[in-house]
C-alpha positions as CSV (number, residue, x, y, z in Angstrom):
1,X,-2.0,28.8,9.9
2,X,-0.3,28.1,13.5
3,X,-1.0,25.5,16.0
4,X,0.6,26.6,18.9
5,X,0.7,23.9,21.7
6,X,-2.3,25.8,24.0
7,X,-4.4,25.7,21.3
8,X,-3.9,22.2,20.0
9,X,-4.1,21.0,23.7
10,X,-7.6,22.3,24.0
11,X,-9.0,21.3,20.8
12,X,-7.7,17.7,21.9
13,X,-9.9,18.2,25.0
14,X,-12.9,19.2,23.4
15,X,-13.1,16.9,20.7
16,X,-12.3,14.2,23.5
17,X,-15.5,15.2,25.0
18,X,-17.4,15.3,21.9
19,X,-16.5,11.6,21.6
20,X,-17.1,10.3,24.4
21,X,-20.8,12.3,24.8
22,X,-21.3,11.3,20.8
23,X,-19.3,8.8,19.7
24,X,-21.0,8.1,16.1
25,X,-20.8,12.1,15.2
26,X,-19.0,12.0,11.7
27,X,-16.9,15.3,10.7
28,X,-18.9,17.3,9.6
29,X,-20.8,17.1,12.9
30,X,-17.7,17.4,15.1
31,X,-16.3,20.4,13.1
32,X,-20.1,22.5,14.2
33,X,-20.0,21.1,17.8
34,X,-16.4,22.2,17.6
35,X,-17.0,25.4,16.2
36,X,-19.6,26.3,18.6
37,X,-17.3,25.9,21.6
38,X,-14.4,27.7,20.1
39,X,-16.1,30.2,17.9
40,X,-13.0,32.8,17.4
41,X,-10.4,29.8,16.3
42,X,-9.3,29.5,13.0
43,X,-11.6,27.4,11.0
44,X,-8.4,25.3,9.4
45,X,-7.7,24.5,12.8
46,X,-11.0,23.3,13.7
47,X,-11.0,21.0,10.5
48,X,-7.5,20.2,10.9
49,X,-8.0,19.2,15.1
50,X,-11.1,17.2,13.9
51,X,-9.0,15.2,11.1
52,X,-6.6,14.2,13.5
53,X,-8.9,12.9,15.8
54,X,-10.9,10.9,13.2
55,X,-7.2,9.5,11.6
56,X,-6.4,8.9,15.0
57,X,-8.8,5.4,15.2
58,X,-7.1,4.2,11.9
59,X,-3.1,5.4,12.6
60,X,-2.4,3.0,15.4
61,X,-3.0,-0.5,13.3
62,X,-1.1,1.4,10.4
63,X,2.1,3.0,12.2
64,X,2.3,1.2,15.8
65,X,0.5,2.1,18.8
66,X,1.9,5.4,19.6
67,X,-0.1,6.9,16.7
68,X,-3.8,6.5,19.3
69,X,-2.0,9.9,20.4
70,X,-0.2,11.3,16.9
71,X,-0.9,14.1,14.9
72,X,-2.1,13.4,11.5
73,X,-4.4,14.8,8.6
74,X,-6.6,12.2,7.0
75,X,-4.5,12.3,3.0
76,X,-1.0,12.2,5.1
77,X,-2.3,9.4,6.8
78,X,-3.3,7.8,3.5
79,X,0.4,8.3,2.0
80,X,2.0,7.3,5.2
81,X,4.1,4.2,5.4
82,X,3.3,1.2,7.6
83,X,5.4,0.9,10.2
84,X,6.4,-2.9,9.1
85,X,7.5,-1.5,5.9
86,X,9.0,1.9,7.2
87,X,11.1,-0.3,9.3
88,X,12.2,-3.0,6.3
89,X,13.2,0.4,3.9
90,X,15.3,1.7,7.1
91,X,17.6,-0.8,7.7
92,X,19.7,-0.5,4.1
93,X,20.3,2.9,5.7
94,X,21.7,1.3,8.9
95,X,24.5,3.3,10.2
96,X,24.4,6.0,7.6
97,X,26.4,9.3,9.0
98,X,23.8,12.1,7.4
99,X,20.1,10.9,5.7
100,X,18.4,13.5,3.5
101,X,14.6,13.0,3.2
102,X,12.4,14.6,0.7
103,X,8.8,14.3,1.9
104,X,8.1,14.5,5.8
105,X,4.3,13.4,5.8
106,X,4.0,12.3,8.8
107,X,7.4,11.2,10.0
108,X,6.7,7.5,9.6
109,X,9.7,7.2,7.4
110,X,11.5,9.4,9.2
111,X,11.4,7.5,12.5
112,X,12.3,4.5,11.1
113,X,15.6,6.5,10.0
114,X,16.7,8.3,12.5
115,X,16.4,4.9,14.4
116,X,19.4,3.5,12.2
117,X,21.2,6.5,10.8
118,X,23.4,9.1,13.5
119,X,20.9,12.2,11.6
120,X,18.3,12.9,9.7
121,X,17.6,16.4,7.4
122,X,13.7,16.2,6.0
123,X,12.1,18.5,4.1
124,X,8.7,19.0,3.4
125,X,6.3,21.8,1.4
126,X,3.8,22.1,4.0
127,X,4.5,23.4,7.2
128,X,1.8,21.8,8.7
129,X,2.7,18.3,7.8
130,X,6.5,19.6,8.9
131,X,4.9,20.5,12.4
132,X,2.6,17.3,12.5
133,X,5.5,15.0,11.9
134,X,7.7,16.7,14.7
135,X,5.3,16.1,17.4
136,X,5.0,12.5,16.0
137,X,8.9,12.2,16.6
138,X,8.8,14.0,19.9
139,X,5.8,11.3,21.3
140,X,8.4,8.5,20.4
141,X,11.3,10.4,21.6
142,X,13.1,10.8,18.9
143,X,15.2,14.2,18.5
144,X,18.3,13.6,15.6
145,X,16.0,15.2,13.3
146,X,16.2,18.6,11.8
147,X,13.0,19.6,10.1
148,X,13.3,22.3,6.6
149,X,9.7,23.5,5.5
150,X,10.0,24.7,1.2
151,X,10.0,23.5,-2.3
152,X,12.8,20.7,-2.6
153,X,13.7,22.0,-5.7
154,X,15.0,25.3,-3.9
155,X,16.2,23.9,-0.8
156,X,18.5,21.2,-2.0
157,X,20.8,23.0,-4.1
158,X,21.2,25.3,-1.2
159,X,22.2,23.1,1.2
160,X,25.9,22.5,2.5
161,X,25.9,19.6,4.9
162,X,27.4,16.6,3.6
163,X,24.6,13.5,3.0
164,X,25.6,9.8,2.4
165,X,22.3,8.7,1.9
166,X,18.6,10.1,0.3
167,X,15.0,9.2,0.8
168,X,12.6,10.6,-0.8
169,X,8.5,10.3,-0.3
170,X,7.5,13.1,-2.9
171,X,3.5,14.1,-2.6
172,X,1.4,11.1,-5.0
173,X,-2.1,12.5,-3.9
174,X,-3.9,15.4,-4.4
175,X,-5.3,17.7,-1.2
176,X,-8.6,16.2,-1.7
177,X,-6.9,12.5,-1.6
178,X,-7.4,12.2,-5.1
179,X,-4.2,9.6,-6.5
180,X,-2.0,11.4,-8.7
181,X,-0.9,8.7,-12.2
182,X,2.1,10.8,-13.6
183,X,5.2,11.0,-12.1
184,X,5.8,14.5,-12.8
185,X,3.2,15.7,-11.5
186,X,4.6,14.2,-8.1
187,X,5.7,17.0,-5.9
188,X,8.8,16.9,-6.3
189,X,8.9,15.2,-9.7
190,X,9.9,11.9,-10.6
191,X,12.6,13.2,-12.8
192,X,14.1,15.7,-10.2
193,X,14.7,13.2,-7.6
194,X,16.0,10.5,-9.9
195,X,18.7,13.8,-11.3
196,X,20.1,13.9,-7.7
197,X,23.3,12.7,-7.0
198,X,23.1,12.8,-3.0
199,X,25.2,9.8,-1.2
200,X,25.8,6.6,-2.4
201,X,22.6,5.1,-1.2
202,X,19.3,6.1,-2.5
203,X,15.8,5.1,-2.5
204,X,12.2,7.0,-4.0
205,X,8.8,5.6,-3.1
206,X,6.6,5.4,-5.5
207,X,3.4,4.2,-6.5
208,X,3.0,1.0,-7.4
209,X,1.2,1.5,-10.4
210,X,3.9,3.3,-11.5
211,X,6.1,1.0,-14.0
212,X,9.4,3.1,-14.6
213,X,10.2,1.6,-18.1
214,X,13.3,1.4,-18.7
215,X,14.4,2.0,-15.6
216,X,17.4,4.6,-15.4
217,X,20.6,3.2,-15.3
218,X,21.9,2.3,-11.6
219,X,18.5,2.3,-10.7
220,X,16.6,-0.8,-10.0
221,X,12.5,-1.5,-9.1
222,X,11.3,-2.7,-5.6
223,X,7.8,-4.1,-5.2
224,X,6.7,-3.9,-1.7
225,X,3.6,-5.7,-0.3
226,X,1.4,-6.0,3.2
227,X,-1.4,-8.5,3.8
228,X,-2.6,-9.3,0.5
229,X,-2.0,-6.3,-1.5
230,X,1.1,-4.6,-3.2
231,X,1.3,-0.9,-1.8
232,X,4.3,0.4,-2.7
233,X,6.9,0.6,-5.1
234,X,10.4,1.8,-3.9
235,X,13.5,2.8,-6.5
236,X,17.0,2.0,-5.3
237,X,20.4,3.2,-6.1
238,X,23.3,1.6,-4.6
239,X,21.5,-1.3,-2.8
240,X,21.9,-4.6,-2.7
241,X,18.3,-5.1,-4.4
242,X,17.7,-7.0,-7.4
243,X,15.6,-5.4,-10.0
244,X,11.9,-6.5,-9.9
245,X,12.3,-8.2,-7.1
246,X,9.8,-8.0,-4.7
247,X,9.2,-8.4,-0.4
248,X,5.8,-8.9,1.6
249,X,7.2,-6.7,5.2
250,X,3.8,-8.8,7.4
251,X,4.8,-12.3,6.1
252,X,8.6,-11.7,6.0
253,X,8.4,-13.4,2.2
254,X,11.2,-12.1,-0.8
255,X,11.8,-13.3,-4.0
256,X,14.0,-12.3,-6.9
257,X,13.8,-12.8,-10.6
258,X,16.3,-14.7,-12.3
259,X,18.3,-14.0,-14.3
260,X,16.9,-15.2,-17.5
261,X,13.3,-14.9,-17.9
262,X,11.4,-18.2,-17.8
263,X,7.9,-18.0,-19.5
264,X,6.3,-21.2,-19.1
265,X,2.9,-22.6,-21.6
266,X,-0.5,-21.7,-21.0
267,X,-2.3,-24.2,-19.3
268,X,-4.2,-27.0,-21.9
269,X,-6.4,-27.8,-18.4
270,X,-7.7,-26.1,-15.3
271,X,-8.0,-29.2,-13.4
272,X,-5.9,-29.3,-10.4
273,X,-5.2,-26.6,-8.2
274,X,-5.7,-22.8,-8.8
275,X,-2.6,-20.3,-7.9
276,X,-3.8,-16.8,-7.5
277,X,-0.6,-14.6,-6.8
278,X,0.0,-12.2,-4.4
279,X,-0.4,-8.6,-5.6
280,X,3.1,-7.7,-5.8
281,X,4.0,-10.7,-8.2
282,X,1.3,-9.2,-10.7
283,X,2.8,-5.6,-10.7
284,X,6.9,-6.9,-10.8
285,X,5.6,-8.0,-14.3
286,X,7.7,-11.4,-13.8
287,X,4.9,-13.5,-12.6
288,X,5.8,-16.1,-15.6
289,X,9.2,-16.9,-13.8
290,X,7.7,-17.4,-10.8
291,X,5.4,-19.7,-12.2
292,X,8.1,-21.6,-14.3
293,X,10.0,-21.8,-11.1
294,X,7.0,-23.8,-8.9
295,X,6.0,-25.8,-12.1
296,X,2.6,-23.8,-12.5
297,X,0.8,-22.7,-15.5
298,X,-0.4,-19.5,-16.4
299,X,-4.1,-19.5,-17.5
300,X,-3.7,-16.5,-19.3
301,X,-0.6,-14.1,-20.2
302,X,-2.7,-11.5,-18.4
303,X,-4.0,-12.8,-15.0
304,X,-2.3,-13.5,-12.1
305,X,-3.9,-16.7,-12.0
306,X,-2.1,-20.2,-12.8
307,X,-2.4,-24.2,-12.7
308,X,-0.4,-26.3,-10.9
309,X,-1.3,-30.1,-11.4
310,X,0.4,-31.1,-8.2
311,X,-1.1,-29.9,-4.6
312,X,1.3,-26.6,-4.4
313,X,3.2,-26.4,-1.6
314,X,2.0,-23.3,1.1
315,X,3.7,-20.0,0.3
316,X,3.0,-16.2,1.7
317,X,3.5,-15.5,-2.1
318,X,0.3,-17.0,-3.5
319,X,-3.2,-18.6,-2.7
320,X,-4.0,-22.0,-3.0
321,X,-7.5,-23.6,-3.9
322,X,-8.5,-26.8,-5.1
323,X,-10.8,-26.7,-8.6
324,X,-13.7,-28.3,-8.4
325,X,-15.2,-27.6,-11.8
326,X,-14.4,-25.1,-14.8
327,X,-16.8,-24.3,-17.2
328,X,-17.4,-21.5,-20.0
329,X,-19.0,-18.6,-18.6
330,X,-23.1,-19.4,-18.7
331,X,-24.6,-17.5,-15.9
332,X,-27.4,-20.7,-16.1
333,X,-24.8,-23.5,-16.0
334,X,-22.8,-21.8,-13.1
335,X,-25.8,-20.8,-10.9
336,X,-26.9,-24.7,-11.4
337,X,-23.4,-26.1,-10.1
338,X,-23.3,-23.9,-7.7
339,X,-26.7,-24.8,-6.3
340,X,-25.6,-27.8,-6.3
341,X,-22.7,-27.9,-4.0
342,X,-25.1,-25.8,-1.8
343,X,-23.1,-22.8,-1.5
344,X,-24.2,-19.8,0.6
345,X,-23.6,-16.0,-0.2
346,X,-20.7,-15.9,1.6
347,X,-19.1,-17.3,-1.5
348,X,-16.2,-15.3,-2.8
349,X,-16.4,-13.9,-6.5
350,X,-12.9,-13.0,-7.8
351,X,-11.9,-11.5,-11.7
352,X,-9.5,-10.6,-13.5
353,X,-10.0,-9.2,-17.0
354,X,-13.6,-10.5,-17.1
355,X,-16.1,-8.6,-19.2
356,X,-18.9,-9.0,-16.7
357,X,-19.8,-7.2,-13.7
358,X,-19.0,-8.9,-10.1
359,X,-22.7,-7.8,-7.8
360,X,-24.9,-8.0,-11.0
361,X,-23.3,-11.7,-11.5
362,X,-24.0,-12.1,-7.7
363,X,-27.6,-11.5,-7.6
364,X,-28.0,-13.0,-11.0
365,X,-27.1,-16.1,-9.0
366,X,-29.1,-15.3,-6.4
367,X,-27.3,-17.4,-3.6
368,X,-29.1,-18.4,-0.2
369,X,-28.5,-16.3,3.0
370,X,-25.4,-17.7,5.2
371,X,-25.6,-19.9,8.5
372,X,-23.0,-21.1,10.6
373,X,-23.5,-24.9,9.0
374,X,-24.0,-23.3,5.2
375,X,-21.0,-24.5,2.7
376,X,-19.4,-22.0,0.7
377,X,-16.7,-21.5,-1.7
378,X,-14.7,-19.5,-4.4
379,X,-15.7,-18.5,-8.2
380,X,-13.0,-17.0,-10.6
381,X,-13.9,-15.2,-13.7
382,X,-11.2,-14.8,-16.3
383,X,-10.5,-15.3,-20.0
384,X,-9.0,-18.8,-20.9
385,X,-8.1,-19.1,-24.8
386,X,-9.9,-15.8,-25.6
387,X,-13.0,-16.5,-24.4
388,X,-15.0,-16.1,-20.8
389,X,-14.5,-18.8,-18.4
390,X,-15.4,-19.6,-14.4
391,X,-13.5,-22.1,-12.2
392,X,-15.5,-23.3,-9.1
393,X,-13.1,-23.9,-6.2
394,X,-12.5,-24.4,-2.7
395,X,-9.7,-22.6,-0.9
396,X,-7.0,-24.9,0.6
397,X,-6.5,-24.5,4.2
């Protein structure tokens, strides 16, 4: 399939005034309307012109606001880097002479190099993605680029140019979207990017449900967060990084594991002040020295939830709330403490390795409907000594 400039132009314009006759149409409705008015294009086009359009609303909070005008299908969009955390990964590569890239996607990563390095070579499998992402660096003028479409596996060991540094992005979703769990069945695998000995500096994103165990030797883990959630997982070669460690790109928050692992006692009481830990502490699998560290308890060797005695002191790393009651887990009992404080349904219910099922235990509890003068709260569901427990709480501001 080609999308020559003409073409692409047009299909802009028409789905342009699609939208703006019929702004709720969903995809399927935009492809016909679009299919009507251009009835000899390519029907890969047509889908293609009308993903873009509909990625288009979501890219811009994602990748910055040139994306309101980039070029994008909906799963490269999903596997695309923030730009926050494009931008964090770019700078180890600051002043590189040559960057390799495995995995174009959309160029989001590949911006963020060629902003720091003197050239960048990327390869990618799909010559649509390949022709996406160059008219996403052209629209933020950005030409130290050259773009290779085919298999890494046979490009690579064909190449000549001399690369200090690699970045790979390889393929973790399927064409429908679908996630993909193994490694090797990344495209490229796991296993052939971690075999490549291109430059002294070198870094593979992964998921982050992905634990590399044991990690290959030189190697070390990177857990990478935004908001509230882990998203990524980067492997490094030849940085700086400390293994396991992770960084929040949004809050501008790091933290490294020591040395020696602390593991500190499971907590004899829940009175006192919950800790729930950002995402990316869970997945590093050293939560228990970051706990040990703040003087905070674990509740459980399995949840990323802990109590700290003490008021804890604010932190972009974990969440705060003030427990008001715990109790074992007796739909009855909590629905009656929770009537009593008067809590409305816009009370938060949060597990983590809980048996029960988060909306049946809702409308088992049957909460009123919120106003602006309703109170409301937080419930956590977890297992404390083996058994089901709740903790009513209030989040600390």
């Amino acid at each position: 399939m080609t999308t020559p400039d003409k073409a692409w132009t047009t299909y802009e314009q028409a789905l342009q005034s699609l939208s703006e006759s019929s702004p709720k149409l969903d995809a399927p409705a935009l492809v016909l309307r679009l299919r009507k008015a251009f009835p000899n294009a390519d029907v890969r086009e047509v889908n293609l012109a009308v993903e873009t359009f509909i990625a288009r609303r979501q890219a811009p909070e994602k990748l910055g606001a040139w994306a309101k005008e980039g070029h994008f299908s909906v799963s490269l969009l999903q596997q695309a880097s923030r730009e926050s955390i494009a931008t964090y990964r770019a700078q180890f590569f600051e002043g590189r002479s040559h960057v390799l890239e495995i995995g174009t996607g959309t160029g989001s990563d590949t911006a963020a190099l060629a902003r720091v390095a003197k050239h960048v070579t990327t390869i990618d499998g799909d010559p649509i993605a390949s022709e996406l992402a160059k008219r996403n660096l052209a629209l933020q003028g950005i030409s130290n680029v050259t773009f290779l479409v085919g298999e890494a596996q046979t490009i690579v060991p064909s190449l000549t140019e001399n690369f200090d540094a690699l970045f790979a992005d390889p393929a973790r979703r399927t064409r429908t979207g679908e996630r993909i769990k193994s490694g090797e069945d990344y495209s490229p695998p796991l296993s052939f990017l971690l075999a490549l000995s291109i430059g002294s500096l070198r870094a593979i994103k992964i998921s982050p449900g992905l634990f590399v165990e044991p990690c290959p030797e030189g190697w070390v883990r990177q857990f990478v967060g935004y908001d509230e959630e882990c998203l990524e997982q980067t492997l490094w070669y030849g940085s700086p990084i400390k293994d396991s460690s992770i960084v929040v790109t949004d809050r501008d928050a790091r933290w490294e594991p020591p040395e020696k692992e602390l593991i500190p006692p499971i907590a004899e009481s829940l009175a006192g002040y919950l800790v729930e830990a950002h995402g990316t502490l869970n997945r590093c699998q050293k939560l228990e020295s970051f706990f040990h560290q703040r003087h905070i308890q674990p509740v459980a060797q399995d949840v990323a939830y802990g109590i700290s005695f003490e008021r804890p002191e604010p932190s972009p790393l974990y969440t705060s709330y003030k427990v008001i009651e715990d109790l074992p887990f007796s739909k009855k009992k909590l629905k009656e403490a929770v009537n009593q404080l008067g809590w409305s349904n816009r009370t938060e219910l949060k597990k983590r390795n809980f048996p029960g099922e988060i909306e049946q235990i809702r409308a088992e509890l049957d909460l009123p409907k919120h106003t602006h003068a309703s109170p409301f709260g937080v419930v956590f569901f977890f297992r404390y000594h083996g058994k089901p427990w709740a903790v009513i709480a209030e989040r600390l501001t």
